[in-house]
C-alpha positions in Angstrom: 3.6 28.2 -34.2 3.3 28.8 -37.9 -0.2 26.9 -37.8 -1.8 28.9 -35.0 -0.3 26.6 -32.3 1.1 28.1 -29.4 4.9 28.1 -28.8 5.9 25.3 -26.5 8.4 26.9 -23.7 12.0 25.6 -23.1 10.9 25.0 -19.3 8.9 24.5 -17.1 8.4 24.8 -12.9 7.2 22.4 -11.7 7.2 21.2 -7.5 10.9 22.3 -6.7 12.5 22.5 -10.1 12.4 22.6 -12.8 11.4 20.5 -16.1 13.9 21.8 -19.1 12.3 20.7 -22.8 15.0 18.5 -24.9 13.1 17.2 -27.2 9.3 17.1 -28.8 8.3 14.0 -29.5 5.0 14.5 -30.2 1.9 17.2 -30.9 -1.8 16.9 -31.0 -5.1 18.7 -30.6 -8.5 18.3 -28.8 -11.9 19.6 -29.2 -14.9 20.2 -27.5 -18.5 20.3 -28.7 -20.8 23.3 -27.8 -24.1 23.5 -29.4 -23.7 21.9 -32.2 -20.2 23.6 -32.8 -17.1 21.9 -32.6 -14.5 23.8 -31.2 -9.9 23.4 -30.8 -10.2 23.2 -27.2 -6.4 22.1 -26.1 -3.0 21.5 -27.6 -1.3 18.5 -26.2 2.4 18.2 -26.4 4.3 14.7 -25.8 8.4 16.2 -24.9 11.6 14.6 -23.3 13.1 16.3 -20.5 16.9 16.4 -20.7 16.8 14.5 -17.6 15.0 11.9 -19.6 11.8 11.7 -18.0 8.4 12.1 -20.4 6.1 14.0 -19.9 2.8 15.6 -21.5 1.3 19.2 -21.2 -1.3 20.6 -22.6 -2.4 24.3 -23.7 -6.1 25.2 -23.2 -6.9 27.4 -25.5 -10.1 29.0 -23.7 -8.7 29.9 -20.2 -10.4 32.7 -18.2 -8.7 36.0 -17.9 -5.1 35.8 -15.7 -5.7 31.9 -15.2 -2.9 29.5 -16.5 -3.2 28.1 -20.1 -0.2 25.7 -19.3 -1.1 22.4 -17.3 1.3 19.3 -16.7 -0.8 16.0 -17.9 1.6 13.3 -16.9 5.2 12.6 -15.9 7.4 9.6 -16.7 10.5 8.4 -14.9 13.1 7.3 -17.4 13.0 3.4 -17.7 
């Protein structure tokens, strides 16, 4: 958060349950281009559930008024 990011939540909801954060593996960010302007677009998040599944969400940084900014990418079973 101390770099303008936005603070990943402890959990999640996701079909019936619910995806609890254990551990962040990794961050990144994307961008889009708009006339010439480049512009921070999403923050990406790679976390470990504590039931060990992976999974990556994403925070878009340019949602429209009362929309979700939180979107699940992908979800891993545990090998």
């Amino acid at each position: 958060m101390s770099r303008g990011e936005p603070a990943l939540p402890s959990a999640f909801q996701w079909k019936d349950g619910e995806l609890t954060v254990r551990t962040l593996l990794k961050t990144w960010r994307s961008t889009r281009v708009d006339r010439g302007d480049v512009y921070l677009a999403r923050h990406w998040f790679e976390v470990e559930a504590d039931d060990g599944r992976r999974a990556i969400i994403y925070f878009e940084r340019q949602a429209r008024r009362n929309a979700a900014r939180w979107f699940l990418y992908t979800i891993e079973d545990p090998d």
